[in-house]
C-alpha positions as CSV (number, residue, x, y, z in Angstrom):
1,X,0.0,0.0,0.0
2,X,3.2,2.1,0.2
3,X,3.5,2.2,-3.5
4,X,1.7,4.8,-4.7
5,X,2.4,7.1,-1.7
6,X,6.6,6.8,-1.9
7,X,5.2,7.7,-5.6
8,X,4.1,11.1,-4.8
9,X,6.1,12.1,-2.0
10,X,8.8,11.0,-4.6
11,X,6.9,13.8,-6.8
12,X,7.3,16.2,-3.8
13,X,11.0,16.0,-4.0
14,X,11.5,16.9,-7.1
15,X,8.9,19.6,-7.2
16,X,9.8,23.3,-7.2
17,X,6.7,24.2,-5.2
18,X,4.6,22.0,-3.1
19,X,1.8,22.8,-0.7
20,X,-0.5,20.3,1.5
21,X,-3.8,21.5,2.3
22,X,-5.1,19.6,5.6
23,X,-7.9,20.6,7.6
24,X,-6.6,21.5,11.0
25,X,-8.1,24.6,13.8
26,X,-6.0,28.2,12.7
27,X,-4.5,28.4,15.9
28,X,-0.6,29.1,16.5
29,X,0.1,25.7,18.2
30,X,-1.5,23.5,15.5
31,X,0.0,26.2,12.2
32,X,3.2,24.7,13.8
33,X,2.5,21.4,14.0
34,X,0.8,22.1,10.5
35,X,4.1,23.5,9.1
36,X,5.8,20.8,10.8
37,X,3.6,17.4,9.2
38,X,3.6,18.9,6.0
39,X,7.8,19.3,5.9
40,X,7.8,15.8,7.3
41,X,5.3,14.5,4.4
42,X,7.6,16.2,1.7
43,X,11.0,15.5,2.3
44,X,11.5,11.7,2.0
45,X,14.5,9.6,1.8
46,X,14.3,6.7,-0.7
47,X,16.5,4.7,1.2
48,X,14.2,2.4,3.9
49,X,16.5,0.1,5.3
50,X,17.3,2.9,8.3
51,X,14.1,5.4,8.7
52,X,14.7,8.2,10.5
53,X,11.5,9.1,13.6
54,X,10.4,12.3,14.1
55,X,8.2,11.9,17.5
56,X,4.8,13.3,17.9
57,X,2.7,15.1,20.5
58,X,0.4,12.8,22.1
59,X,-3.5,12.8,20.5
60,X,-2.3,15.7,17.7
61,X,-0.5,13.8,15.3
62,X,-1.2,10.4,12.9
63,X,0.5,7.4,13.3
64,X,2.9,6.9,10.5
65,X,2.5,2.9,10.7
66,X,-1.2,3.4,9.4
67,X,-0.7,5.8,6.4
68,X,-3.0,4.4,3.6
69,X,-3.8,5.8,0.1
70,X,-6.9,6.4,1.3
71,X,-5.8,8.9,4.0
72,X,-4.6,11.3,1.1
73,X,-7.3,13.3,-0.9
74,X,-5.4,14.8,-4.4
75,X,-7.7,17.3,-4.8
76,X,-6.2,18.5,-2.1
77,X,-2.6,18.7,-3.2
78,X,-1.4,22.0,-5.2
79,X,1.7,20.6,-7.2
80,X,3.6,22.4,-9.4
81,X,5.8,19.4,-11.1
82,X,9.8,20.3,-12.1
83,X,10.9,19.4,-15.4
84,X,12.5,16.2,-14.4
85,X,9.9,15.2,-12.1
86,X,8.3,11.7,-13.6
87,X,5.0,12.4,-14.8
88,X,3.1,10.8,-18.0
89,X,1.3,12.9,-20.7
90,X,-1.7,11.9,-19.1
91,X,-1.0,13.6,-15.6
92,X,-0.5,10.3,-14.0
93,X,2.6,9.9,-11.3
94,X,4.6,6.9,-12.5
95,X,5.8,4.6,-9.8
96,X,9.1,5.0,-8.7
97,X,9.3,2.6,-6.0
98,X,8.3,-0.9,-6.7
99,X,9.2,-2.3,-3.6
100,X,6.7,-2.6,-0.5
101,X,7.6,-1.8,3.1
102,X,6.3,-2.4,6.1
103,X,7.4,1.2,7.6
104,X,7.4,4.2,6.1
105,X,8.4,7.4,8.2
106,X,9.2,10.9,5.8
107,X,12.0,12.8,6.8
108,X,11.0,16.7,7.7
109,X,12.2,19.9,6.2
110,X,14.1,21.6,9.4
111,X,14.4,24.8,7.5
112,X,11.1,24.7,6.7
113,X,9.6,25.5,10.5
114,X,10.0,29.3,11.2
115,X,10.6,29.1,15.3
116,X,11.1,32.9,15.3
117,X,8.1,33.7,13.9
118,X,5.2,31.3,16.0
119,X,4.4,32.4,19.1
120,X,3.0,29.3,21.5
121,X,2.9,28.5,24.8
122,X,6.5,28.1,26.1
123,X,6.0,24.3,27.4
124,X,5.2,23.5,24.3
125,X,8.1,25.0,23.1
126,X,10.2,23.5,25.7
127,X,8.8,19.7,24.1
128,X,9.4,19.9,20.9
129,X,12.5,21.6,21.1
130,X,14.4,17.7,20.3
131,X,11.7,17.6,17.0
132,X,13.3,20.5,15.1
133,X,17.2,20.3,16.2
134,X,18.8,18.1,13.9
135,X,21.8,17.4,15.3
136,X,19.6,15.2,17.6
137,X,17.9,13.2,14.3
138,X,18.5,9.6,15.2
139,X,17.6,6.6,12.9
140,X,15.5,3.4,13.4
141,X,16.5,0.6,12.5
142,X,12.9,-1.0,10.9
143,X,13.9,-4.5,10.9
144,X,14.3,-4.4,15.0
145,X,11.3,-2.2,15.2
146,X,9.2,-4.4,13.6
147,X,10.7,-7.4,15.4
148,X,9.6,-5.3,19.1
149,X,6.5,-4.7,17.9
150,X,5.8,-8.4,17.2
151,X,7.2,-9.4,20.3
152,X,4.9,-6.4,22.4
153,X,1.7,-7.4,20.0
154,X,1.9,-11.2,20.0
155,X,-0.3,-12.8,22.4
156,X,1.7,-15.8,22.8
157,X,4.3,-14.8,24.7
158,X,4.7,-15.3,28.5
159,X,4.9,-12.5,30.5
160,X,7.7,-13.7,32.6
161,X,10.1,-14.4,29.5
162,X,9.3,-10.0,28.2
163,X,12.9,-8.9,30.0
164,X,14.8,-11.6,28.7
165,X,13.6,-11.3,25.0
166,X,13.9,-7.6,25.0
167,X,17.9,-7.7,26.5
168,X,18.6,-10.3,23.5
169,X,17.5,-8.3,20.8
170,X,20.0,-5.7,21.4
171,X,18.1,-2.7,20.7
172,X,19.3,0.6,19.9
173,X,17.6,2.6,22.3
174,X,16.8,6.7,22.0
175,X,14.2,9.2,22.5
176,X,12.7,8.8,18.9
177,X,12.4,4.7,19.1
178,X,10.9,4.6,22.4
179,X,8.6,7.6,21.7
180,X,7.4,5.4,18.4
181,X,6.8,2.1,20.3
182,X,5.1,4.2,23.2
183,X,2.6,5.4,20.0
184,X,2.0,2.1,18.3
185,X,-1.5,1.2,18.7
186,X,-2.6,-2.5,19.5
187,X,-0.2,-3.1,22.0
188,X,-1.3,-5.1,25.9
189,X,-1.1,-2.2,28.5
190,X,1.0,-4.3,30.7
191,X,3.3,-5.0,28.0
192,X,3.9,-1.4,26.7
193,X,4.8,-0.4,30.7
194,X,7.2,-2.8,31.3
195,X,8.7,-2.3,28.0
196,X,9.0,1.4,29.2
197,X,10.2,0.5,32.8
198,X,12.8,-1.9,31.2
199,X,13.9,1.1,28.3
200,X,14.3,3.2,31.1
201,X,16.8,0.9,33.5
202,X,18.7,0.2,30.3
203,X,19.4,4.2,28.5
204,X,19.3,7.5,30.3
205,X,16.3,9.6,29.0
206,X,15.9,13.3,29.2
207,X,12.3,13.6,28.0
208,X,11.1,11.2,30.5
209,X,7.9,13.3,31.2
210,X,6.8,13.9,27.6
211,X,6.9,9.7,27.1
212,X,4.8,9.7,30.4
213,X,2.4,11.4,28.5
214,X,3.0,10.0,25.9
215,X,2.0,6.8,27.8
216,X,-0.9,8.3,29.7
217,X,-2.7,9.1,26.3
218,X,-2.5,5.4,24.8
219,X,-3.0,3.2,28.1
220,X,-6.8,1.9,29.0
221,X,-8.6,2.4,32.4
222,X,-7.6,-1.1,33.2
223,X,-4.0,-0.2,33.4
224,X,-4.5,2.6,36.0
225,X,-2.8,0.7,38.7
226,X,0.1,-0.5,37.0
227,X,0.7,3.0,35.6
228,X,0.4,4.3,39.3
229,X,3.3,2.0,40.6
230,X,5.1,3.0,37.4
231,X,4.7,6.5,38.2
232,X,5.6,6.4,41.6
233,X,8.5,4.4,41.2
234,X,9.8,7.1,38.9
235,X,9.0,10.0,40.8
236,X,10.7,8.9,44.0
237,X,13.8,8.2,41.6
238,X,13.5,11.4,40.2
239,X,12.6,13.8,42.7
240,X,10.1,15.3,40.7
241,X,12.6,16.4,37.3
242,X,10.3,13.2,36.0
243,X,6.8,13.5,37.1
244,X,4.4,16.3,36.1
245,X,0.8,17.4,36.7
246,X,-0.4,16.4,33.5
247,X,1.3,13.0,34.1
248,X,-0.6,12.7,37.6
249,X,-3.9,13.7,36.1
250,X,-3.9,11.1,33.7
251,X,-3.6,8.7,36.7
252,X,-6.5,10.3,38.0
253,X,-9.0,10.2,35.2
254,X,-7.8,6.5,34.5
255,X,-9.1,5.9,38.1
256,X,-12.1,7.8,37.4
257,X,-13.3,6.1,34.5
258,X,-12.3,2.9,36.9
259,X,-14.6,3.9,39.7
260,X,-11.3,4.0,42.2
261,X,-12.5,6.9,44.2
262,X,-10.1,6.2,47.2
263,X,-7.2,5.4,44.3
264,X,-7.7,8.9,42.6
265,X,-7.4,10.3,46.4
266,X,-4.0,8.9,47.2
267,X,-2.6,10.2,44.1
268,X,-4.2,13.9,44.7
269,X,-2.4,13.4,48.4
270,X,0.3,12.2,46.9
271,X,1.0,15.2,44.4
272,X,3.3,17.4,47.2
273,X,5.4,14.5,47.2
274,X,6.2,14.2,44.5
275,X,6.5,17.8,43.6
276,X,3.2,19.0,41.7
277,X,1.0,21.0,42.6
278,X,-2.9,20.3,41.8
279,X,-4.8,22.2,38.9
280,X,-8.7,22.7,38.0
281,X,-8.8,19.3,36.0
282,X,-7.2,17.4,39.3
283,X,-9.8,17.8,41.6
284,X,-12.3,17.7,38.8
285,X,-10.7,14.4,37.7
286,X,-10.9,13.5,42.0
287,X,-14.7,14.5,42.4
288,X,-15.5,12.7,39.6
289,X,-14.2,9.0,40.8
290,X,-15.6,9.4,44.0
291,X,-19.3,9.5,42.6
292,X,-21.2,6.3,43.3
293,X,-19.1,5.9,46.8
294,X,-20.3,5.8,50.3
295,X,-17.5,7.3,51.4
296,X,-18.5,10.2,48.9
297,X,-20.1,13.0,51.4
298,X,-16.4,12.9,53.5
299,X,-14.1,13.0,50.7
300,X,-16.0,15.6,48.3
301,X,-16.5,17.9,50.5
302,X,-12.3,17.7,51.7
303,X,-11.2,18.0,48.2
304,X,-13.9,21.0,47.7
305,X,-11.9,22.8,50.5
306,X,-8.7,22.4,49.0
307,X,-9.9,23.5,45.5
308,X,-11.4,26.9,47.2
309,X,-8.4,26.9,49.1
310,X,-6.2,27.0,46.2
311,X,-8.3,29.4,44.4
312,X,-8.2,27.1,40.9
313,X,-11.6,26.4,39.3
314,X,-12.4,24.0,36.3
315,X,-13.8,26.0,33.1
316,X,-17.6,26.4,33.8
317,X,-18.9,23.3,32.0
318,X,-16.8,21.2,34.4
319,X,-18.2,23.4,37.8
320,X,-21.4,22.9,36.8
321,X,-20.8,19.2,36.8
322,X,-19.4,19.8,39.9
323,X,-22.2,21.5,41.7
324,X,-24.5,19.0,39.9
325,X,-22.8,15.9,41.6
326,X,-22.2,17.7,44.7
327,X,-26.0,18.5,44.6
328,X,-26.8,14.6,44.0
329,X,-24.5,13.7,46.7
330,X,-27.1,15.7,49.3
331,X,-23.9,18.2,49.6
332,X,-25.8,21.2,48.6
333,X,-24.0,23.1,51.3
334,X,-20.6,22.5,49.8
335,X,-22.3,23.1,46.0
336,X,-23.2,26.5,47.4
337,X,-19.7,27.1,48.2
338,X,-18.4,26.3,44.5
339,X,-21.4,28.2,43.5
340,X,-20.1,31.3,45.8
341,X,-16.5,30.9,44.2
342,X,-18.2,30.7,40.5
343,X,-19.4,34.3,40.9
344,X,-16.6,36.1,42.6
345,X,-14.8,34.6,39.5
346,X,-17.2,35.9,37.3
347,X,-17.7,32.1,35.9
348,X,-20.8,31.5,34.0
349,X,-22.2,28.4,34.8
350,X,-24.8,26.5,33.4
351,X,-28.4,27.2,33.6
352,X,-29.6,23.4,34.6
353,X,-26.5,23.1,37.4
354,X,-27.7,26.2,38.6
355,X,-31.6,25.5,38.7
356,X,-30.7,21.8,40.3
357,X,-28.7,24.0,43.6
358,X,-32.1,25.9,44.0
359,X,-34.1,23.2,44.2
360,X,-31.4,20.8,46.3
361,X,-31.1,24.4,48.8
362,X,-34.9,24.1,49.2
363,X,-35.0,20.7,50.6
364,X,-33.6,21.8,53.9
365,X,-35.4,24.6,55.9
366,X,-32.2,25.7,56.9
367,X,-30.7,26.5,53.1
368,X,-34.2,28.1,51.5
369,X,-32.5,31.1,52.2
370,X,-29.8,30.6,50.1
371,X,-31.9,29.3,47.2
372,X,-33.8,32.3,47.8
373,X,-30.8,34.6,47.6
374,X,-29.6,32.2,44.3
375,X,-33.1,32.9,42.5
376,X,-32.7,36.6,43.1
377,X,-29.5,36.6,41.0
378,X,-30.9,35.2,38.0
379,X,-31.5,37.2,35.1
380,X,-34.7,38.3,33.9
381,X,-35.0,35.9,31.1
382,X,-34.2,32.8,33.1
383,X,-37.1,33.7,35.8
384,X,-39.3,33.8,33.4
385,X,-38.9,30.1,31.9
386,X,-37.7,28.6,35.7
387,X,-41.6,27.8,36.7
388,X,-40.2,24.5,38.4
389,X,-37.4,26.3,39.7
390,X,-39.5,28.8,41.6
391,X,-41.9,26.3,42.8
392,X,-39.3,24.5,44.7
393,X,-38.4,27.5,46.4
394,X,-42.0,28.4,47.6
395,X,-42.7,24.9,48.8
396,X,-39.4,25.3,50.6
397,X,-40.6,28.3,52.1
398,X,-44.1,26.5,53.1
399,X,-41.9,24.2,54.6
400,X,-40.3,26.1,56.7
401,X,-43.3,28.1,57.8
402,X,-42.2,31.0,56.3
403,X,-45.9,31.9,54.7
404,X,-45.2,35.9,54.2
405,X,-42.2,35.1,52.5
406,X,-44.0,32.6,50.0
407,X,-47.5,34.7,49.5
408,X,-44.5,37.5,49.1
409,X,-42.8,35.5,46.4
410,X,-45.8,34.0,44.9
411,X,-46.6,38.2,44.2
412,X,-43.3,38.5,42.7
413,X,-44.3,36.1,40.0
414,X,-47.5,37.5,39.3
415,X,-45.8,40.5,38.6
416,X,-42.8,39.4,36.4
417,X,-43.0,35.8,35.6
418,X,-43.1,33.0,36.1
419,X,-46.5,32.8,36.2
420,X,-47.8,30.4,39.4
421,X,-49.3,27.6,38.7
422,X,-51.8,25.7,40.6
423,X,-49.1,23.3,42.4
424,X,-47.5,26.8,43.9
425,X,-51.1,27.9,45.2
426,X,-51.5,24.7,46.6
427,X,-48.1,24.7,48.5
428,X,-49.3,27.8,50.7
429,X,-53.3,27.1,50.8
430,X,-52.0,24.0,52.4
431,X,-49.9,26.1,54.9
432,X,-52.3,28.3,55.6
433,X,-54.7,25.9,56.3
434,X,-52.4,23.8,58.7
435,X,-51.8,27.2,60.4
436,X,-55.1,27.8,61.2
437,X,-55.5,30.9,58.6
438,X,-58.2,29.7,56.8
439,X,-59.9,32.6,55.8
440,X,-56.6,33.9,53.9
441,X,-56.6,30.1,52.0
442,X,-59.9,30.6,50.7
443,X,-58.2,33.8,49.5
444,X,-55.8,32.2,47.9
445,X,-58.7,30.3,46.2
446,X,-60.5,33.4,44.7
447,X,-57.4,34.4,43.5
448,X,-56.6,31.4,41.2
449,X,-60.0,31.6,40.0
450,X,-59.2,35.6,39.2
451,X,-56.0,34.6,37.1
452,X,-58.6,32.0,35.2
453,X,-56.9,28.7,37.4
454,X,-59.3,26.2,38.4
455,X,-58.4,24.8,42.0
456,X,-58.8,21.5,41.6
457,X,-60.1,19.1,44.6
458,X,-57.0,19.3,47.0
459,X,-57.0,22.5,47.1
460,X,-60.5,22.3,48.6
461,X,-59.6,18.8,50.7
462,X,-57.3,20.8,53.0
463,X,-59.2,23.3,53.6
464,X,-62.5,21.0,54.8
465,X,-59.6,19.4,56.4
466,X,-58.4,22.3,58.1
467,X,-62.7,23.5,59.4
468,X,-62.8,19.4,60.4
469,X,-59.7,20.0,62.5
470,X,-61.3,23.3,64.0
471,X,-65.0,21.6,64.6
472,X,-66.1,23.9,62.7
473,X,-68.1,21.3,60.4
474,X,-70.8,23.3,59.0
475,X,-68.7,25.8,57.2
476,X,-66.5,22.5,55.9
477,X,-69.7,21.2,54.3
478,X,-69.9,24.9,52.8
479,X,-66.5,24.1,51.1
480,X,-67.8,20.9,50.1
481,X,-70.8,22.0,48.4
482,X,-68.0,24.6,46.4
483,X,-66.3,21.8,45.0
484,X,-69.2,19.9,44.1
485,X,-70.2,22.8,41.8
486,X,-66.5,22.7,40.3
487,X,-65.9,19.2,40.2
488,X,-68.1,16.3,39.0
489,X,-66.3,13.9,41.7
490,X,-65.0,14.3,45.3
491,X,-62.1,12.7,46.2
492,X,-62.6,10.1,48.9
493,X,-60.3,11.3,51.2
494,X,-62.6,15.1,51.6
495,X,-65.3,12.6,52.6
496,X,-62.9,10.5,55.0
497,X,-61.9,13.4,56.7
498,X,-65.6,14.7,57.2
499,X,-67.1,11.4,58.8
500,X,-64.2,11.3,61.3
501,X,-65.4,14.9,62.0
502,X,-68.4,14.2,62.5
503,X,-67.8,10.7,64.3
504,X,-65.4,13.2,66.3
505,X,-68.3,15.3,67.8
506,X,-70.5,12.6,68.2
507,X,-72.7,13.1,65.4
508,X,-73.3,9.3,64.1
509,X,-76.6,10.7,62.1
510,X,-74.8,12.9,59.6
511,X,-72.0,10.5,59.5
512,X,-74.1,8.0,58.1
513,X,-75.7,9.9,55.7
514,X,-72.5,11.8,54.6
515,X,-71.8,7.9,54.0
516,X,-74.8,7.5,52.0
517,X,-74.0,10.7,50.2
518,X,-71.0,9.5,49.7
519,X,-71.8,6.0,47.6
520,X,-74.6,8.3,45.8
521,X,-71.7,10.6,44.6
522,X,-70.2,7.2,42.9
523,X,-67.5,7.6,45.4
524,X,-67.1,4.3,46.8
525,X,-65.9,3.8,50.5
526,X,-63.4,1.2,51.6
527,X,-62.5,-0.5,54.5
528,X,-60.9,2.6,56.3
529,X,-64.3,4.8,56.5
530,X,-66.7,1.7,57.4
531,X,-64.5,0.5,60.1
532,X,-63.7,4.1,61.6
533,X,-68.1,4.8,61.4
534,X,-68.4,1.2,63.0
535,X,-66.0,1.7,65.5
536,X,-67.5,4.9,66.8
537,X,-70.8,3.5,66.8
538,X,-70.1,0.5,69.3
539,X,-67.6,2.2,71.7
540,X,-69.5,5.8,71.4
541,X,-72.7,5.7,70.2
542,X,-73.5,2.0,71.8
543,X,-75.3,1.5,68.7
544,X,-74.8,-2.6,67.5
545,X,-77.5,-2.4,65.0
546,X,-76.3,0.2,62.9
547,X,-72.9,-1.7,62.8
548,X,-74.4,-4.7,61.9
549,X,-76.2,-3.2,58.9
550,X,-72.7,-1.6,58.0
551,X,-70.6,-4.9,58.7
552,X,-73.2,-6.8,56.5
553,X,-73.0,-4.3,54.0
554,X,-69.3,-4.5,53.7
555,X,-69.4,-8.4,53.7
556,X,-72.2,-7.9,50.6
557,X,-69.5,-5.7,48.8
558,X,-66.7,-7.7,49.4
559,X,-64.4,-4.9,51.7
560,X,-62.0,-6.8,53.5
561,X,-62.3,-6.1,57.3
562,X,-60.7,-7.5,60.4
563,X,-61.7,-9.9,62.8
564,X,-61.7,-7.4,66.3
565,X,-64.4,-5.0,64.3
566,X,-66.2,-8.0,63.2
567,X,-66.0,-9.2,66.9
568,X,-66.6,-6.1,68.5
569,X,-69.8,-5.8,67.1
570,X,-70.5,-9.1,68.4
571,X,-69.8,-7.9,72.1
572,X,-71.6,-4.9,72.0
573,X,-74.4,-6.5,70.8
574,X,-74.5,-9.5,73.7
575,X,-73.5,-6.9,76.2
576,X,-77.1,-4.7,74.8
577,X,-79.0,-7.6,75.0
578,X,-78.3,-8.7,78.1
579,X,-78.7,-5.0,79.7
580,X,-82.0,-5.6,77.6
581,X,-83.1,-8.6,79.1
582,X,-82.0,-7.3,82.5
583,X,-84.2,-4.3,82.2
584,X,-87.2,-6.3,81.3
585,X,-87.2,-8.8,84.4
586,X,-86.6,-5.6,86.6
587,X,-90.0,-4.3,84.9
588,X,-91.3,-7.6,85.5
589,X,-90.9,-8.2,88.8
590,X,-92.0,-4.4,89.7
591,X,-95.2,-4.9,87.6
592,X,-95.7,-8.5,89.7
């Protein structure tokens, strides 16, 4: 497959003028790497039995074990071919090369990159410095390469034999062949960091952290522990010339696509040892592993402290993720926090991490204030589409029997949006009815009617509840006739809570026939209001026959009921007759 491509770079050598079009992001850093590639591409040496490596930044450039014809498009190519250059009459490049390889690596065009005249970030520079100096070009030998690779990708071999059949190949070992291997894809994660541990105990390296990378990018999540030893083994060796942040990171997001919460820990605590210091993307990375843990509540909310402490924040997308599994870890107090360092920094987070902290804050009567203080800060446009948002915070408010600030906030939205709904007037007619302040809830009620709401039937159900709870029965029926003429069916609980309000007061009559109004309504009772009515009637009313007709009617109907009601009826009953029977010999023997 190498044919046609040692054709045209062939081509390229002997051009006056060549240019490669490929579509990369017009930045500084990747014009360089740009200029750099396209050098590489053009100047090739048709001699393969040595191939010079040029390495690569990890996750920016292609493999050059994997070019394929079909990688190149030559529409894309703007060739201007030299007079001795082999073309046909037909525009066709003839071969040059007949012969196959199994590598192919192009040599670059040093003079090519203008250093002077790119500005990037000075790391960067500090990395690629061994890529452009030529003095430091070393070849690879492709016969051994491909000889290392079979060893690394072959299945077969033992893992116990890897050290001995790497010392007897008698490698050449540099920057630019351990850098290659480091790159090759398909090769056992195991495999690929002993190679490295063994490279490393056999040559002095300078750009030990730019392979760790290097390593970092190509290793699987699986491999997370062994690349931790590996790490740490180096790093004591070192004292910290070796190991890096963005080495130690990698660690961490290994362990956090793992699930090793307490893993990612010990490397964060580990990072003063060996001579980093933590960035945003560390405790990002750390959060992140320790979702799913028990242990989450202790150790999120430590390595929140430290990241306020230090003053470093993720870009906004990752502290909203943040806040969102702090919030989902019932840490809303410590989301609040991030949240708080967010807006000194003037970082705009995301709209749904921010809704999802109002709504956790409201859970807790002892944080509505800060979701109150959060939903103030939100622009005009988000309080208007945040209905869900603001209804949390009222029934947090409810909650917390804080009914002014509710009615107050409820105002607020009938003013500027969102407009309530009926679940928000239900959240405080349902406090003000538990408070007593009944009058104010049916308020409430002729307002929703005035902004064209219907209150539906629990709206009504609390307050009868609320009248039952004050005795205050006849104006409860009053409510109950109201929601007849609004809704074609009562729920049975209104009517539940109106016999035991009557049954309360001793007023077995209209209990019964609220009962019978009640099945007339097609609102069937169960087992809970014919036991409470039978159960008043024997112990209070001393009434057996009335039970009897209501325990027979349940038996007719199929309503489950217990033996003690069945069998207090019975002893209220035997205990009336006999008083019965008592009282008619006493009138008997007075009349004798």
């Amino acid at each position: 497959m190498w044919r046609s491509i040692v054709s045209r770079t062939e081509c390229f050598r002997h051009s006056g003028r060549t240019k490669l079009q490929r579509r990369i992001p017009s930045t500084p850093y990747h014009d360089q790497v740009h200029q750099f590639q396209t050098a590489s591409f053009i100047q090739t040496s048709s001699h393969l039995s040595h191939i010079p490596y040029y390495p690569k930044l990890p996750n920016l450039s292609i493999n050059p074990r994997f070019y394929s014809p079909a990688s190149f498009d030559q529409s894309n190519l703007d060739i201007e071919p030299h007079l001795d250059s082999p073309v046909s009459e037909t525009g066709e490049v003839d071969d040059v090369l007949e012969q196959d390889t199994a590598s192919f690596t192009p040599k670059p065009d040093i003079k090519s990159i203008d250093l002077e005249t790119t500005s990037y970030n000075a790391e960067l520079m500090e990395k690629m410095t061994f890529l452009v100096q030529e003095d430091q070009i070393r070849e690879i030998d492709a016969v051994k390469f491909e000889t290392l690779l079979s060893l690394l990708q072959s299945s077969e071999n033992a893992d116990c034999s890897l050290e001995e059949s790497l010392n007897n190949m008698e490698l050449d070992l540099h920057e630019e062949f351990i850098l290659k291997v480091l790159e090759t894809p398909c090769i056992e994660g195991g495999k690929l960091i002993r190679f490295f541990r063994w490279s490393l105990s056999k040559q002095d390296v300078c750009s030990i952290p730019l392979m760790m990378e290097t390593l970092c990018c190509y290793l699987k999540k699986n491999d997370a522990h062994s690349l931790w030893d590996l790490v740490r083994e180096i790093g004591e060796k070192e004292k910290g010339n070796a190991v890096n942040t963005n080495i130690l990171n990698g660690v961490i997001s290994l362990f956090s696509k793992l699930g090793k919460g307490k893993a990612a820990l010990d490397v964060l605590n580990s990072f003063e040892n060996l001579g980093c210091v933590p960035n945003e993307d560390t405790y990002y990375y750390t959060i992140e592993a320790q979702l799913g843990k028990r242990s989450f509540h202790s150790c999120a909310s430590s390595i929140i402290q430290k990241m306020l402490n230090s003053g470093k924040l993720p870009d906004e997308n990752k502290t909203g993720k943040i806040i969102s599994y702090l919030c989902k870890g019932n840490l809303a107090n410590d989301a609040y926090l991030v949240y708080l360092s967010a807006k000194e920094k003037k970082v705009h987070l995301p709209k749904p991490s921010i809704h999802l902290l109002i709504s956790s804050l409201s859970l807790k009567d002892d944080t509505v204030p800060l979701a109150l203080e959060i939903l103030n800060d939100l622009p005009v446009d988000d309080r208007r589409r945040a209905i869900n948002t603001f209804s949390s915070v009222v029934r947090g408010l409810c909650r917390s029997n804080d009914i002014n600030g509710a009615k107050e906030l409820v105002s607020r939205m009938i003013e500027a949006g969102p407009p309530p709904g009926n679940a928000v007037f239900n959240y405080i007619i349902e406090s003000l009815s538990k408070a007593g302040e009944l009058e104010d809830a049916l308020n409430m009620v002729k307002l929703m009617e005035t902004r064209g709401l219907k209150p539906d039937v629990y709206a009504y159900g609390v307050i009868i509840s609320g009248y039952v709870k004050g005795g205050e029965m006849g104006e409860a029926r009053k409510v109950l006739a109201a929601a007849k003429s609004k809704h074609s069916k009562i729920s049975r609980v209104v009517y539940h809570s109106l016999i035991r309000g009557y049954c309360k007061l001793e007023e077995f009559d209209k209990a019964v026939q609220l009962l019978n109004e009640m099945k007339a309504s097609k609102v069937q009772p169960n087992g809970d209001e014919y036991s409470k009515l039978i159960k008043s009637l024997c112990l209070k009313g001393l009434d057996w026959r009335t039970s009897e007709k209501l325990l027979d009617e349940m038996e007719r109907k199929s309503i489950h009921f217990n033996g003690m009601t069945k069998g207090l009826v019975t002893a209220v009953k035997e205990m009336m007759q006999e008083e019965e029977e008592v009282g008619i010999t006493e009138v008997a023997v007075q009349a004798a």
